[in-house]
GUMARDREN-136143 format. One record per atom (N, C-alpha, C): residue in one letter; x, y, z. Coordinates in steps of 0.2 Angstrom, whole numbers, plus 5000, padded with zeros to 4 digits. Atoms other than C-alpha are relative to their C-alpha. Last residue first. Layout:
AXYZ...
***
This chain:
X499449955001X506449724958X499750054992X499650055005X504549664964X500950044999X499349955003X503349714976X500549964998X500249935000X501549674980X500750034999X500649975004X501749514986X500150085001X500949994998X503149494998X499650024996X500549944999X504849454989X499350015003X500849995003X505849294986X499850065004X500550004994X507649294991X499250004997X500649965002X509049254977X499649995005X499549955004X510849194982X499450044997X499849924997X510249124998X500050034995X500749974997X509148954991X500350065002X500349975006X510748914980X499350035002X499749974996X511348814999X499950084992X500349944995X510248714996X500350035001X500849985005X510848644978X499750055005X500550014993X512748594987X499350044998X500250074998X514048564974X499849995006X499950085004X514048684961X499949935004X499550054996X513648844971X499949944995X500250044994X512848974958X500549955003X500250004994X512849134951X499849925003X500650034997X513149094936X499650015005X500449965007X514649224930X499549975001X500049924999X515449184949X499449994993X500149995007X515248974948X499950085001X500449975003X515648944967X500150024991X499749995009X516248784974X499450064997X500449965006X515548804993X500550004993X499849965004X516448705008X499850034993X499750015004X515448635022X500350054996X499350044997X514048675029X500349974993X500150045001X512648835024X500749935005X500750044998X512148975033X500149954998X500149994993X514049045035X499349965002X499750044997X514349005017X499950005007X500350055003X512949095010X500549945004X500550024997X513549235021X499749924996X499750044993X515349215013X499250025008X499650085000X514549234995X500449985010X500750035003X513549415001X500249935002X500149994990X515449505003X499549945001X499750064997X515749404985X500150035007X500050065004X514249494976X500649945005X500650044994X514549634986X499949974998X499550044994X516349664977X499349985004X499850075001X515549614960X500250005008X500550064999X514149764963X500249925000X500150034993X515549884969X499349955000X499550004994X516549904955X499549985005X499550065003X515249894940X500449995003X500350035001X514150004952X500449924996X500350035001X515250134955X499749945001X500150054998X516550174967X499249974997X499650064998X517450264962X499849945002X499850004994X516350394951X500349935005X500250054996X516450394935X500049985004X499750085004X517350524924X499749985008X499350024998X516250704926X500249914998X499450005007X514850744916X500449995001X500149955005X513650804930X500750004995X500749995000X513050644940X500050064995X500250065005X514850604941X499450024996X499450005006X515550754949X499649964994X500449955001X513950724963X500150024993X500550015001X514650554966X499750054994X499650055007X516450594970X499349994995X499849965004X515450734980X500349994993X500649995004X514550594989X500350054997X500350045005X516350524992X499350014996X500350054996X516850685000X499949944995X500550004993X518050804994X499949945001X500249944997X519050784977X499550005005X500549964997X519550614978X500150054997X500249974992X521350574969X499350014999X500449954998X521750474953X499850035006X500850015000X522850324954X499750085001X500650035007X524450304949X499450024997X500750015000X525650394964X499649994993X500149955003X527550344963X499149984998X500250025007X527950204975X499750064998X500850015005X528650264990X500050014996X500049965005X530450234998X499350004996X500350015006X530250185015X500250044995X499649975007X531850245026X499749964992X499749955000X530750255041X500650024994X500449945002X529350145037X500550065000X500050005007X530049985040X500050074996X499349985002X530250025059X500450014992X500149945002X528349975058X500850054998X500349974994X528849795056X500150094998X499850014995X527849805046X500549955001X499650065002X527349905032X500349975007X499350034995X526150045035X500249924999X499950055000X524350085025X500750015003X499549985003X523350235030X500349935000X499449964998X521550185033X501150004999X499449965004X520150185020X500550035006X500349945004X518750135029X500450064999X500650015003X519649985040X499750094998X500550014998X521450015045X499349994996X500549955000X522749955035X499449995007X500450004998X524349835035X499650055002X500349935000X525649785026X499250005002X500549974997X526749645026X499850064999X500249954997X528449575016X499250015005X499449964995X529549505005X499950035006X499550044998X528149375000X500650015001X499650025008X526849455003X500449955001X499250055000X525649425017X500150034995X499850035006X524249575020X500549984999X499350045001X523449625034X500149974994X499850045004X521749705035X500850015001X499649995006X520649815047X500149924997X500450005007X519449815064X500850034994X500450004999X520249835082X499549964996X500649975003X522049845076X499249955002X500550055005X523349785084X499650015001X500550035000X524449925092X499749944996X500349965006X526249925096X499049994998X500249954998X526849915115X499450054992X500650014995X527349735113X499450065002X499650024995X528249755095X499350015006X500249944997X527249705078X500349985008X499349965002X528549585069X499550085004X499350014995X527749435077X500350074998X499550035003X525949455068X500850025004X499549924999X524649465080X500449984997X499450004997X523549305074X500650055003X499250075001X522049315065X500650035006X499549985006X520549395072X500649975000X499250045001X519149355084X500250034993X499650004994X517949485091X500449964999X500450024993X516149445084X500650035004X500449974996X517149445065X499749985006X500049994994X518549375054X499550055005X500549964997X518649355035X499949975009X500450044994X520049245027X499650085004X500349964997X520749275009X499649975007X500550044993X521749125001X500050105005X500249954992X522449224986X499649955004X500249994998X523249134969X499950045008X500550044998X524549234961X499349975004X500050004994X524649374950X499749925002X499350034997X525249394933X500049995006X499649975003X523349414926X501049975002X500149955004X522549334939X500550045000X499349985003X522749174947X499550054998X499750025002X520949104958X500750034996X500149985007X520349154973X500749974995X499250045002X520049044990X499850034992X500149995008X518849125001X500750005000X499349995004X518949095019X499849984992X500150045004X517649125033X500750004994X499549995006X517749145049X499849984995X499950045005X516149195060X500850014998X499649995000X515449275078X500149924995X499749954996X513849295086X500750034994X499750024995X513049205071X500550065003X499150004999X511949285060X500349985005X499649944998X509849305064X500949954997X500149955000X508449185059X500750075003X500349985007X508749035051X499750075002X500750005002X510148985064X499650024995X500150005008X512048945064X499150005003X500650025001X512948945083X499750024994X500750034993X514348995084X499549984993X500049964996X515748995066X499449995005X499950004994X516648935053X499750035004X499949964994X516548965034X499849945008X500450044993X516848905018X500250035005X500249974993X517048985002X499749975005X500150054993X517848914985X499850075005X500150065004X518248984966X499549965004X499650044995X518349174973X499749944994X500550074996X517449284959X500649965002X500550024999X518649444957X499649975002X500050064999X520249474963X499649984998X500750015005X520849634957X499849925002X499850045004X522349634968X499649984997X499250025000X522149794975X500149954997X499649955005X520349814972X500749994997X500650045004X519649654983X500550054993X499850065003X521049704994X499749974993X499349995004X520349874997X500649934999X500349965005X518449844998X501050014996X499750055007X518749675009X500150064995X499550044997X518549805026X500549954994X499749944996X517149925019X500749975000X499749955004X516249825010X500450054999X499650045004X516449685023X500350034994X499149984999X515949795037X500149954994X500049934999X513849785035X500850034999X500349945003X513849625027X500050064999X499750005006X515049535036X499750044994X499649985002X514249575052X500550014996X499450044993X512649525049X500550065001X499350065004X511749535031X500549995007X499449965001X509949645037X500549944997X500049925003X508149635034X500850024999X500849975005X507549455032X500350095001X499950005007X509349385039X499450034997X500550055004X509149485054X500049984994X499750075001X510949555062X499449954998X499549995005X510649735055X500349915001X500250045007X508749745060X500849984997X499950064996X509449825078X499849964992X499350025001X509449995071X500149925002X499949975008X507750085069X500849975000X499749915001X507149965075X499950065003X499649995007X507149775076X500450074998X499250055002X507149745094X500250014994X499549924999X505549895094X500849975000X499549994993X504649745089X500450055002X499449974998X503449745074X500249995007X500349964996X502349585069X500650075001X499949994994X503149515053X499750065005X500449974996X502949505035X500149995008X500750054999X504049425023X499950045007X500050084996X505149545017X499549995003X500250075007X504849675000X500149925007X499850005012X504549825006X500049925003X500050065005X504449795028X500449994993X499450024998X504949985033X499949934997X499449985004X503250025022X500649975002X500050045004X502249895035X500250034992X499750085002X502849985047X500049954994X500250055005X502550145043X500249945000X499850075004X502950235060X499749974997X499349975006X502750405066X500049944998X500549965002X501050315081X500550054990X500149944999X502350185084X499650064995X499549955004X501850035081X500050075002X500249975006X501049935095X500550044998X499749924998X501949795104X499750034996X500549985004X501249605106X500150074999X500649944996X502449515115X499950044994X500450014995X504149415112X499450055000X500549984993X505449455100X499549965002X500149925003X506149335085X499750005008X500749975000X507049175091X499750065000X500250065004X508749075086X499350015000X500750034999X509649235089X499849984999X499850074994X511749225089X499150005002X499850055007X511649415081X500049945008X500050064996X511149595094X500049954993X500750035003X511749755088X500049925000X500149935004X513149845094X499349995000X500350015006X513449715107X499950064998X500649995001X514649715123X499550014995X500050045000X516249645128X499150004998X500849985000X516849785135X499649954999X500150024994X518649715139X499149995000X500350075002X518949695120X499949995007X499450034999X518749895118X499949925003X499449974995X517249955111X500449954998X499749945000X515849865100X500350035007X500049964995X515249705095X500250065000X500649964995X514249645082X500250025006X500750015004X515649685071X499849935004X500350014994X517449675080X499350005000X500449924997X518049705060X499649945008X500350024990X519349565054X499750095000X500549965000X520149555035X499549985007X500450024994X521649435033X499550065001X500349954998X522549425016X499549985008X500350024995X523749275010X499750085001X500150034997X524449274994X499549985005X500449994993X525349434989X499449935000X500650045000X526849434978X499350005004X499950055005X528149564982X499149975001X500050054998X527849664998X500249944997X499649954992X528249854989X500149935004X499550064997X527749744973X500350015005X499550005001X527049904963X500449945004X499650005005X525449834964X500550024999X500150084999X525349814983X500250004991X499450064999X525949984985X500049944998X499449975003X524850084971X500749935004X500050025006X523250004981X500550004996X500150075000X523550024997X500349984993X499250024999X524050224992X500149915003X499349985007X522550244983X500449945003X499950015004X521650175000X500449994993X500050074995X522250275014X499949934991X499050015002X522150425000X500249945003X499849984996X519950395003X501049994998X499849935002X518750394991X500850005002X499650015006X518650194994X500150054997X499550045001X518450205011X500150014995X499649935004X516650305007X500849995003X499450034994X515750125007X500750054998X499849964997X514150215000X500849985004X500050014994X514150154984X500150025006X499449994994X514250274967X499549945009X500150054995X513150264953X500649995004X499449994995X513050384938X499749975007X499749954995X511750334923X500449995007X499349965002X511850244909X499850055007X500749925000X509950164908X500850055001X500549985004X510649994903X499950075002X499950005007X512350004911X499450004997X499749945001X511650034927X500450004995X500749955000X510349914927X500350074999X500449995006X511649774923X499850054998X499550005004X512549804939X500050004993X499849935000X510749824947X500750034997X500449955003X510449664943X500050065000X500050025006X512149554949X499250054995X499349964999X511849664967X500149974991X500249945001X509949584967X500650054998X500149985008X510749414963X499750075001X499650005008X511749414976X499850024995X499950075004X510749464989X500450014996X500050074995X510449605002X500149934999X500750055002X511049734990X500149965007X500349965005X512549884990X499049984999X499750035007X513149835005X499650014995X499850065000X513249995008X499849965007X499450004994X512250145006X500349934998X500350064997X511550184986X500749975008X499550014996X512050344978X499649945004X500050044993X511050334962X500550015003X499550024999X510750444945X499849985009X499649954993X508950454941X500749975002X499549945002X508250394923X500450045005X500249935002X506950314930X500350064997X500750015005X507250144929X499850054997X499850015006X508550194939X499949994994X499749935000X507650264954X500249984991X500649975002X506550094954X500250074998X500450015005X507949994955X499650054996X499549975005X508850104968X499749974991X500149954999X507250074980X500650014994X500749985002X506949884976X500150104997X500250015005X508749864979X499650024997X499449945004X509249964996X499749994991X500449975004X507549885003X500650044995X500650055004X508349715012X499550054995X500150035007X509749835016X499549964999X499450054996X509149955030X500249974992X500450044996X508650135019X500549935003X499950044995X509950235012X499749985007X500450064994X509650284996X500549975004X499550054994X510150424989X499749965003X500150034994X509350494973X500449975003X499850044993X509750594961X499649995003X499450015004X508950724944X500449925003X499450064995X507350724953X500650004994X499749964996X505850854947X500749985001X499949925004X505050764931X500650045005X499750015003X504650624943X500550044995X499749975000X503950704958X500749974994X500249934999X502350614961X500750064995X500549995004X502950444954X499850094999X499850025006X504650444963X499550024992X499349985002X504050484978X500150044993X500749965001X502250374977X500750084998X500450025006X503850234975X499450084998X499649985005X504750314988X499749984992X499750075005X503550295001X500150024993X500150084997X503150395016X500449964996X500550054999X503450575008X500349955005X500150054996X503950755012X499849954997X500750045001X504350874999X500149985003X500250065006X505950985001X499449985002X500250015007X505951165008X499749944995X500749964999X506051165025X499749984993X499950005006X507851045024X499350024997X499549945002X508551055040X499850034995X499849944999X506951005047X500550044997X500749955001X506550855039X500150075002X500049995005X508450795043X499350054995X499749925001X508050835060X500250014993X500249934999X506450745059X500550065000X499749955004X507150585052X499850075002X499449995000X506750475067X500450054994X499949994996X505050535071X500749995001X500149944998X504450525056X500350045004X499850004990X505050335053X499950095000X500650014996X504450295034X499950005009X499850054997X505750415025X499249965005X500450064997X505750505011X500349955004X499650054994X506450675007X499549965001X500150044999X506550794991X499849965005X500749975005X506750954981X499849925006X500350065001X508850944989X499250015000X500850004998X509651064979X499849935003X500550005004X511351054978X499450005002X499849955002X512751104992X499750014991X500449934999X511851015003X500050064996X500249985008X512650864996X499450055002X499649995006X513450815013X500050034992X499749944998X512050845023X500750014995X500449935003X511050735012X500550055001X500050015010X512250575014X499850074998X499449985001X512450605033X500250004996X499949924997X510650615036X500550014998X500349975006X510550445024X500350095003X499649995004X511650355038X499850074995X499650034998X510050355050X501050034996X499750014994X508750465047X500649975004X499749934998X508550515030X500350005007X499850014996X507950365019X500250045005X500550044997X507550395004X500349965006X499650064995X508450534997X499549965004X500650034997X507950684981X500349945003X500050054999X509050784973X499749975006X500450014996X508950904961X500049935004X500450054998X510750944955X499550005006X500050064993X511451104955X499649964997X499850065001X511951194937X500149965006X499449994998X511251354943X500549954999X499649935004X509751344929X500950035003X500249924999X509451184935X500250044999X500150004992X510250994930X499550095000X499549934998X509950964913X499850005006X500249965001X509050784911X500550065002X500550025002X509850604915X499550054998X500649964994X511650644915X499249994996X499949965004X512550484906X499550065006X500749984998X513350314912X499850074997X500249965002X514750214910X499450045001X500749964996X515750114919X499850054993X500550044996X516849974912X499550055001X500350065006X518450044908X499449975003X500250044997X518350214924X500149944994X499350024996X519050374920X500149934998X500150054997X517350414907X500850005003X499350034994X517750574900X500049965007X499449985001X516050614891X500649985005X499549964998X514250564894X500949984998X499250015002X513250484881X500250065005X499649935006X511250534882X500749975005X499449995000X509950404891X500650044995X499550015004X508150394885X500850045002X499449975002X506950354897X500550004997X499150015002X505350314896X500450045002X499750005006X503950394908X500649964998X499150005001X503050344922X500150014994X500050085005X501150394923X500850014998X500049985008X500950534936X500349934996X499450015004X500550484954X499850014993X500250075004X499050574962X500749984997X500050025007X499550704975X500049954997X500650025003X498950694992X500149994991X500449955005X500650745000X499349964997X500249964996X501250645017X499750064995X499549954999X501450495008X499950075002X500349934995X500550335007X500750044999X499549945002X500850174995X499950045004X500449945000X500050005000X500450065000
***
């Protein structure tokens, strides 16, 4: 059912015909602006979601018009509501979309994930450039059609995992292909995801290791569309355990630990040594149920040779365990909370999580490094700025769509391993596991009446 805080009838969608943008950066990405922006050359841009991440999507791209805002929590979005007198109110991005088609240049979506898809879909379709939170999607194959969607309709697409704007980053990147470690091999990736603080604390972010949804009969908040927050999953009473944030360890709305940090955490390995579809993925971890993520998982993906690089055994670590303090760090030096390690085979190097600065260890390394001469294009400002660039003729934002659909694609792959047992042979350009049939029930999710991709 559609509601939205205006009365207006929706307009009858229109085709859209895409127009060739110019100085593409990126091989692979393309996309075009989908009408002239405004007499001051701002983009009109409209966000679904506002409360959460979204607020700090908008705030950032303030510096265009925003004509827009949708969220179905009132009462949590309200200062974003507020900041932004001007723009339109709705409930549901759909009525949005329709009312206000003509008007929208962008959208940012950053609702939980189980909606990220439906809602950028439908922007797409309509000729609107995308900023979508991360992980991009809640499934595999929603993340392989959106990857598609954005080369049909050509417009500018950027994920939120803003890590990969970031110098930290770059410079990963540059070292490892220059051979600063030599060959690289072995990667370790650890975020303390679902917990949070220091390891004395011991406390949850967001609860995971559930085998049973709430208790007790609660009513919705008087500000809350429930059954909008729902979109496309199977129906459930509300609980206040879900939201506005607890939804992140439910397979029906959220991806877990790996999901939420993986595109963040894998984002700069996955880059660096371009590794593709892994071959294999199996995981480790508590207790396994069909409703929530386990406290606490490893997984390990096994990639194959590319180009002149060799194979990669990749290992993912969350709840609080992490691979092994590596002997060349001294007693007094830190290990890292949340990041990545990387073997070579002259060498190590090691980052923090969302693009941070890279160092060689042992850190003593560092004092008569010689750095590799810089490759890779720089940010200007923000990640949604990277976006903003995009969206008006600039070269391809970094983190498109043809980039960031493969790497949720294989964050996604070590959930499917985590619900399933044993080891996964995966067919990447297929999408499927080759030698376990149920375990092909994750990689597409079915939808609740009344909504589709």
């Amino acid at each position: 059912m559609k509601s939205t805080l205006h009365h207006s009838e929706s307009i009858t969608r229109r085709r859209f015909v895409g127009q060739t943008a110019a100085g593409l950066a990126l091989a692979g990405a393309s996309f075009s602006t989908s009408r002239a922006q405004s007499a001051n050359n701002k983009l009109n841009i409209a966000a679904i979601g506002v409360g959460g991440m979204g607020a700090g999507n908008v705030e950032k791209c303030a510096g265009e018009n925003i004509v827009a805002l949708c969220d179905v929590d009132l009462d949590r979005a309200a200062k974003t509501l507020n900041a932004f007198p001007k723009a339109r109110r709705f409930r549901d991005f759909r009525v949005m979309l329709d009312t206000m088609e003509n008007e929208i240049d962008a959208v940012i979506v950053a609702t939980p994930d189980h909606t990220h898809a439906v809602a950028t879909m439908d922007a797409m379709r309509r000729g609107k450039h995308v900023y979508t939170q991360k992980p991009l999607t809640h499934s595999i194959w929603e993340a392989r059609q959106l990857g598609e969607a954005a080369k049909t309709y050509r417009v500018a697409t950027q994920m939120g995992n803003q890590g990969h704007s970031s110098e930290g980053a770059r410079l990963t990147v540059e070292w490892i292909r220059a051979g600063v470690i030599g060959a690289v091999r072995e990667v370790h990736c650890w975020s303390d995801r679902p917990l949070r603080g220091t390891r004395f604390e011991n406390r949850l972010y967001w609860p995971q290791g559930l085998s049973e949804r709430p208790q007790g009969n609660q009513a919705i908040p008087k500000t809350l569309d429930w059954d909008l927050w729902l979109g496309p999953a199977p129906y459930r009473d509300y609980h206040e355990g879900y939201v506005p944030f607890n939804w992140r360890g439910w397979w029906d709305f959220g991806t877990g630990a790996l999901g939420d940090m993986g595109c963040h955490i894998i984002d700069h390995p996955y880059w660096a040594l371009k590794l593709g579809y892994p071959v294999s993925v199996e995981a480790s971890s508590t207790h396994i149920n069909p409703e929530t993520a386990p406290l606490a998982s490893l997984v390990t993906y096994d990639f194959p040779a590319r180009e002149a690089m060799p194979p990669v055994r990749l290992y993912w670590y969350d709840g609080g365990i992490k691979p092994a303090r590596p002997p060349e760090l001294a007693a007094d030096e830190e290990w890292l909370v949340d990041g990545v390690l990387y073997v070579g085979d002259r060498g190590k190097i090691m980052h923090r999580s969302h693009g941070g600065m890279p160092t060689l260890l042992p850190l003593s390394r560092m004092n008569e490094f010689k750095r590799p001469d810089k490759t890779l294009p720089r940010v200007r400002g923000s990640h949604e700025q990277n976006w903003i660039d995009a969206c008006k003729g600039g070269s391809a934002a970094c983190s498109h769509f043809d980039y960031s659909g493969p790497l949720t694609e294989v964050v996604l792959l070590g959930n499917l391993a985590i619900r399933s047992e044993g080891k996964l042979f995966w067919d990447g350009p297929n999408m499927r596991v080759t030698n376990n049939e149920a375990a092909n029930q994750f990689v597409q999710r079915e939808y609740r009446s009344g909504w589709k991709l």
